[in-house]
N, C-alpha and C positions, 0 to 999 in steps of 0.2 A: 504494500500500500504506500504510496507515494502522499507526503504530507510536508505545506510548503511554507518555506518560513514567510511570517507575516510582521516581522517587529521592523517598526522604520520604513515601509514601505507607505510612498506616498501616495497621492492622488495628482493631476496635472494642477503643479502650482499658477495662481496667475500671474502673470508677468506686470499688472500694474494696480495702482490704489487710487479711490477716488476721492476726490475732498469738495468740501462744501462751502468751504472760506477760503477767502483768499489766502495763499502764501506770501510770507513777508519778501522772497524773491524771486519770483518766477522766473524761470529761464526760457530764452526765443531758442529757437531752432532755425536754419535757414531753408527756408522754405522754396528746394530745390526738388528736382526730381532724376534719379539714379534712371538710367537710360539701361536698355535691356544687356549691353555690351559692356557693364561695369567688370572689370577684372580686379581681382587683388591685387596687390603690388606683388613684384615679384618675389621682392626679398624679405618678404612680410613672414613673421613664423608664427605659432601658436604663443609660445610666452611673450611676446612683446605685444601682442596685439589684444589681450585680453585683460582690458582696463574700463571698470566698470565708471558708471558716470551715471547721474540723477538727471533726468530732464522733466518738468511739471512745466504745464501748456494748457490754455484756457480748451475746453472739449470743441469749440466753436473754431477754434484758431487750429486745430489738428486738422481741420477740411478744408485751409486755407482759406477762414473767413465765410465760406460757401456755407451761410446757412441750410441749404436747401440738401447738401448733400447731410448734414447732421439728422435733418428733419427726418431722409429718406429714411435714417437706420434706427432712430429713437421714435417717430410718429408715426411707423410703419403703417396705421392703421389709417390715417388719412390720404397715403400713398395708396392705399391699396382701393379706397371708395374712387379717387381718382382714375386709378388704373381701368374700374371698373364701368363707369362713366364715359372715359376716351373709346371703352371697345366697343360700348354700344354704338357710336359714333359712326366708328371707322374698324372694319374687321379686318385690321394688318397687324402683326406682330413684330412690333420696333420696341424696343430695350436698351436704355444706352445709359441705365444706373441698375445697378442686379449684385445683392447680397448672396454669398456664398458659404459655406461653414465645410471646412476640409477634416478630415479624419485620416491620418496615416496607419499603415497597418499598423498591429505588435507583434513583433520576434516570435515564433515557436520558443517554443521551451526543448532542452535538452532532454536528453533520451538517460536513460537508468539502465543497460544491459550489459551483459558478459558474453564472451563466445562460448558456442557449443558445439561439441560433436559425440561421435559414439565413445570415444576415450576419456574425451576429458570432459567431466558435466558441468564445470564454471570455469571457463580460461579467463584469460584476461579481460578487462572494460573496451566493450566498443561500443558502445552507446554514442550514436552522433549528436549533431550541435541543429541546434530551432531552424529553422527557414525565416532569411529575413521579410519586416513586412512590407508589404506595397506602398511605394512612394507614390507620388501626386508631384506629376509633372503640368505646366502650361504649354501650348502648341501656337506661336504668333501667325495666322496663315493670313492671307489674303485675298481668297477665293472662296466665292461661296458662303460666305458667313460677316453681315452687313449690319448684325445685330445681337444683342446679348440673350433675347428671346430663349435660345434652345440650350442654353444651360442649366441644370437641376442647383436646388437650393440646399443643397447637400450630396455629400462625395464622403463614400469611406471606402477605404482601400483594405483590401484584405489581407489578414494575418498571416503569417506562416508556419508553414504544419510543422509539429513538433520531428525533434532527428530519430532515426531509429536503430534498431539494435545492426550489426557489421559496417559500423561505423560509416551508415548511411546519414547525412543531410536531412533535415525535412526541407521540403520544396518553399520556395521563398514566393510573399503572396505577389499575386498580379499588380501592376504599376497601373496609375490612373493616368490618361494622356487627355485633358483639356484644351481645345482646342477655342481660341479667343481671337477676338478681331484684330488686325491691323487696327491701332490708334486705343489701345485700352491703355489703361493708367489703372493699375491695381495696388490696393490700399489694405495695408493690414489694419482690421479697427479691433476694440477691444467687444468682447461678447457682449449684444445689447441686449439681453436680460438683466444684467447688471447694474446697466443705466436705465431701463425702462422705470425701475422701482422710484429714483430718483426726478426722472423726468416727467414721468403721471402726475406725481402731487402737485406740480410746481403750476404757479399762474403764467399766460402768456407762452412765447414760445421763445423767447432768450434762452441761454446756453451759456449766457460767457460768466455764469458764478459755480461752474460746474468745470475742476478741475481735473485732470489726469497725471498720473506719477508714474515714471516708468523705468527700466534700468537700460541705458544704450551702452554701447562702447565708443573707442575714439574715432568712429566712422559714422557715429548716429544711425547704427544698426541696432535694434530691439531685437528682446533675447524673447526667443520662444520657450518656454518652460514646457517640459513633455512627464516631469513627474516619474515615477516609477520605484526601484530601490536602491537605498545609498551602499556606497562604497561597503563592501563585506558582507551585504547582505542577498535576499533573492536566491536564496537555496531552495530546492528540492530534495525531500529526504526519502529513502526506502527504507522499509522496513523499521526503524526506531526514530524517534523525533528529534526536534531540533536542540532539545536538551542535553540530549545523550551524547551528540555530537559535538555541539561546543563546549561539551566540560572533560572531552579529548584531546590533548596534547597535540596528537597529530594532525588532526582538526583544525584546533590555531596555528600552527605552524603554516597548513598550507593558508588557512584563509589570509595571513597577513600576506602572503604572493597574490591570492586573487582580489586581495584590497587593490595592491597596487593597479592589477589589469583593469578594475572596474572604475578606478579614480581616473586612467587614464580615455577610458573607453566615455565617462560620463564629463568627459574637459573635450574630448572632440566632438560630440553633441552637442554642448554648450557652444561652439564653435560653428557648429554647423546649421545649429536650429536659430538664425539670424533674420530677420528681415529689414531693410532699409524703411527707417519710420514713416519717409516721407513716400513713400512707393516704387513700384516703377512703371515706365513709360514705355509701353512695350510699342513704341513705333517705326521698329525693323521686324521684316519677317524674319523667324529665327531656321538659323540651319539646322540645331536639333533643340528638342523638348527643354525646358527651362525648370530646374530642380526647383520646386518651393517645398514641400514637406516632403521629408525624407522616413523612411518606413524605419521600424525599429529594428536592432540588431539579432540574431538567432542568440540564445542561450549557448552557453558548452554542454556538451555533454562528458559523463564522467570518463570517456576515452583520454580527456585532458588530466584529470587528477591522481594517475596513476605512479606511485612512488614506493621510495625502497621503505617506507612506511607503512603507506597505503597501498596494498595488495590488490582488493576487494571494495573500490568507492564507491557506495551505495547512496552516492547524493549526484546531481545536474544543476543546471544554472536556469534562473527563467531567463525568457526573452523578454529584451527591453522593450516599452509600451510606444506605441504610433504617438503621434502630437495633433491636439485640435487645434484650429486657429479658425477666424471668421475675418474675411477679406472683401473688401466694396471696389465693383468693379465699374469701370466710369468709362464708354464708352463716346472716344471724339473722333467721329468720322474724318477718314481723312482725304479730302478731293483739294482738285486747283485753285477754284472759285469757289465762293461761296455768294448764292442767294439772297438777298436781304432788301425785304421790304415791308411796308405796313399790309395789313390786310386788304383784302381786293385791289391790291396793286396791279394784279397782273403775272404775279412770278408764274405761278403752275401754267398759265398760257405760254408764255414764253419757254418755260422750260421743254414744254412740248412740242414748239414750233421749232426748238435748236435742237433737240436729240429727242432717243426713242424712248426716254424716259413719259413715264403714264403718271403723273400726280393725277389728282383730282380734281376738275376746276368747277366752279360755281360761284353762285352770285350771293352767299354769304359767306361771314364773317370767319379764319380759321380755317378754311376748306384742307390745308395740310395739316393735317393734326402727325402726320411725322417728319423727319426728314426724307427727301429724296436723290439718289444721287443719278444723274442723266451723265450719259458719256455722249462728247462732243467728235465728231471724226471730219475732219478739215481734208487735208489733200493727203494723196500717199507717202508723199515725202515727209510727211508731218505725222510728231507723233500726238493722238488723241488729247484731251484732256475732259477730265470731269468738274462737272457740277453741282453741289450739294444746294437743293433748296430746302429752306428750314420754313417754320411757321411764321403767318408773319408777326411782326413785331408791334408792339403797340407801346403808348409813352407808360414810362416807369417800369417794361420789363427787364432791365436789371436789377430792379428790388423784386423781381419774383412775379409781375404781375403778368396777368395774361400765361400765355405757353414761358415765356420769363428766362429763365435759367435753364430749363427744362433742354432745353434746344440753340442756346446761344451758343455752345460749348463746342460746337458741330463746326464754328465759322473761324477756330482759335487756328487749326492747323493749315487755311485754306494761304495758299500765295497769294492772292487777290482777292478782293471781296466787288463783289455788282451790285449797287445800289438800284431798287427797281420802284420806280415813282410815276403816278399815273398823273398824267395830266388832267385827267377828269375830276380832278382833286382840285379843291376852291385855293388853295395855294402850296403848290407843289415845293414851291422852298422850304416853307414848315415843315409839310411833312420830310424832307432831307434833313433838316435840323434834328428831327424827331429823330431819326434814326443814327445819325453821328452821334448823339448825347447815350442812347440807348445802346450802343456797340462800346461804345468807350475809346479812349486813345489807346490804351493796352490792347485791345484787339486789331485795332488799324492800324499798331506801329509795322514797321518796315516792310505794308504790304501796297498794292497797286489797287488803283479804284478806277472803275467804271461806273457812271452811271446813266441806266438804259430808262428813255422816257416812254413808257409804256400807253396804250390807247392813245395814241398818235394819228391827226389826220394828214397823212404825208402830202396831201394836193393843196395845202398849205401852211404856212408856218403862223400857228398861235401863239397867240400872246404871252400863254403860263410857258410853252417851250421856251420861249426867249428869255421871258427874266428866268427862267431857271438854267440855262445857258448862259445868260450873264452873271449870274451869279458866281456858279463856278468856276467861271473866266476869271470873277477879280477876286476870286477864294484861295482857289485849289484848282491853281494854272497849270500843275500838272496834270490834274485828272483830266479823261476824257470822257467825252459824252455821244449819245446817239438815237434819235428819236427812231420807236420803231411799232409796230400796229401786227403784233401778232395773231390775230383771225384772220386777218387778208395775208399775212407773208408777207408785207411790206417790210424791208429793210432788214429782214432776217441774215442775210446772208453778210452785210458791211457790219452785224451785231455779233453774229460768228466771228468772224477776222478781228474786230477789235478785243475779243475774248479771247480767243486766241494767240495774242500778242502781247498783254497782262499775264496769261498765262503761265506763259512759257518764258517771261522775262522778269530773272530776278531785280527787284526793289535795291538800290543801294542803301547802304543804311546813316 
């Protein structure tokens, strides 16, 4: 009967504490983001680089200010009427913020056996070692996957099977391969069960008296805590208990060897179970699978413990436990141009009239309730480019209002952005005002602007065309302009070529 030691074994610690008062010095973090091609330094070893450090950061200031992504993962439930609301609308399946909760496998546990044959009925220990568990990979692809939609809201990787007797292995669990879009920016957050309890009672929806504490090291990587058993412990016993055994000499002797192995084995864990606080930016497809939770280690089995002492090792090692973690995944489309205009501007015609993208067009308010992305194809010698239309915008949607934030995040990685402004509009300048204040300069810096005057009578030149032509003559002399009447096809094609040419030409800075 195999009976397993239980003293000092933990549970998965959490890696942070929450406070509810200000700290007397809070410390900033730079609010950067680790790009998918981060490498260690070369000359970087285990002992020098394992220096623990305290960072505490307002819960609001972890999403970089973006209330709305806090709300997603603490007010889940008003995200979710919303969600529910948008489908009746529009029956498409676009995601471009999707909570996740990973499960690494656990180690098998070590095997307890002796060899056999007709001669000899207990030879020596070959009791093999656990099967390690299944890790949990990311897959950056580019094809085919436009949305966060078809990811599940949970992932456990499975365990692996314990070793067996002729110093067989158990089979190590299956790896998990996630497969995510070009332009996600994945976010470790802390379990929001945690926070929910905090975040119900409270009046309003502020955030920023709601602290986080956490332990990084000197790269501002947070340490994943996966729990399990300490150093000397995580026996397996046959036949007599754990008492019997540790008040054996030989017993101690070896365990102070497999202290050492398990102090060493639970410092390259610590090591390994890291994540960069601020995320990363997965905006290269990757050549192969990107490690985020690594599966637990296999157990030994007692084929290891055999000594001019220990004859007969009637104990194994467990396998070390998988690690949970909960990660927010922010998906930012990434095309050439990006769309942008007030509502019934005109974009979703436009977009239709320049490629074979199919939005939805209509004559109310919001008609794209998602992004869409339209690929543009000019001459052969030229290479395509695309165009993301977003919802449109309305004043104040940078505090959230309207579609708000929800979709402005679509237009951060575009080379250019096209302003699209109807003429039909009692003053088309406004509305461009409207929309430069509501984009912000952080989204406009170092990119190229177009702006396309839409519902245009091209058999003559109107009046709101001109002052909005003159406008951006003595504004934003660089920008260019182009009146154009997408249901007839008028001027489609000079609306092509100037997109085309934004495009494809970087912005100096």
């Amino acid at each position: 009967m195999l009976q397993s030691s239980s003293s000092n074994t933990l549970n998965q610690p959490k890696n942070f504490k929450i406070h509810t008062t200000k700290p007397t010095s809070p410390e900033s973090y730079e609010r950067t983001v680790y790009p998918t091609n981060y490498n260690k330094p070369q000359d970087e070893t285990l002992e020098n680089s394992d220096i623990p450090m305290i960072k505490i950061t307002e819960l609001s200031h972890y999403f970089f200010g973006n209330t709305h992504h806090s709300h997603h993962v603490f007010y889940s439930n008003l995200t979710v009427l919303k969600a529910k609301r948008a489908a009746k609308v529009e029956n498409k399946k676009f995601i471009d913020l999707k909570l996740i909760k990973l499960t690494s496998g656990n180690g098998g546990n070590g095997c307890v056996s002796f060899f056999k044959d007709n001669f000899k009925p207990m030879g020596p220990p070959d009791g093999g070692d656990g099967g390690n568990g299944g890790s949990i990979y990311l897959n950056v692809v580019d094809k085919n996957i436009t949305s966060l939609h078809g990811l599940q809201k949970r992932y456990v990787a499975k365990g692996g099977q314990p070793g067996k007797g002729s110093q067989l292995d158990g089979k190590s669990g299956d790896d998990i391969i996630i497969d995510i879009p070009l332009g996600t920016i994945v976010r470790w957050i802390p379990d929001p069960q945690d926070f929910k309890k905090f975040v119900s009672q409270r009046e309003g929806d502020a955030l920023n008296d709601v602290f986080m504490e956490f332990d990084i090291d000197d790269r501002d990587f947070i340490q994943l805590n996966r729990g399990g058993y300490r150093p000397g412990e995580g026996w397996i016993f046959k036949e007599h208990d754990e008492e019997y055994f540790r008040d054996k000499d030989f017993f101690q002797d070896l365990n102070e060897k497999v202290t050492g192995y398990d102090e060493e084995l639970l410092f390259e864990e610590s090591y390994n179970d890291r994540f960069p606080i601020v995320g990363l930016d997965c905006n290269q497809v990757t050549q192969k699978p990107l490690l985020l939770l690594r599966g637990g280690k296999g157990g030994l089995g007692n084929m290891h413990f055999l000594t001019k002492e220990i004859k007969g090792p009637r104990f194994c090692k467990m396998g070390r436990p998988g690690i949970t973690a909960n990660f927010l995944l922010e998906l930012k489309l990434i095309a050439d141009l990006g769309l942008v205009g007030l509502p019934n501007a005109g974009k979703s015609s436009l977009l239709r009239a320049i490629s074979k993208a199919r939005p939805r067009v209509g004559h109310w308010e919001f008609t794209t309730l998602q992004p869409t992305v339209g690929t543009i194809f000019t001459r052969i010698d030229k290479d395509p480019f695309t165009v993301a239309d977003i919802p449109g915008i309305i004043k104040g949607a940078s505090q959230n209002k309207g579609m708000g934030l929800d979709f402005l995040r679509h237009i951060e990685r575009s080379g250019g952005l096209v302003f699209v402004v109807s003429l039909e509009s009692a003053n088309p300048v406004d509305d461009l005002k409207i929309l430069l204040e509501e984009v912000g300069p952080r989204r406009m810096k170092d990119k190229n602007v177009l702006v396309v005057a839409t519902k245009a009578d091209l058999s003559s030149e109107g009046a709101n065309f001109k002052v909005l032509r003159d406008y951006i003559e003595h504004n934003h002399s660089e920008w260019k302009i182009v009146p154009v009447c997408a249901p007839k096809g008028e001027n489609v094609e000079r609306c092509i070529k100037l997109m085309s040419e934004i495009a494809q030409t970087k912005k100096k800075p």
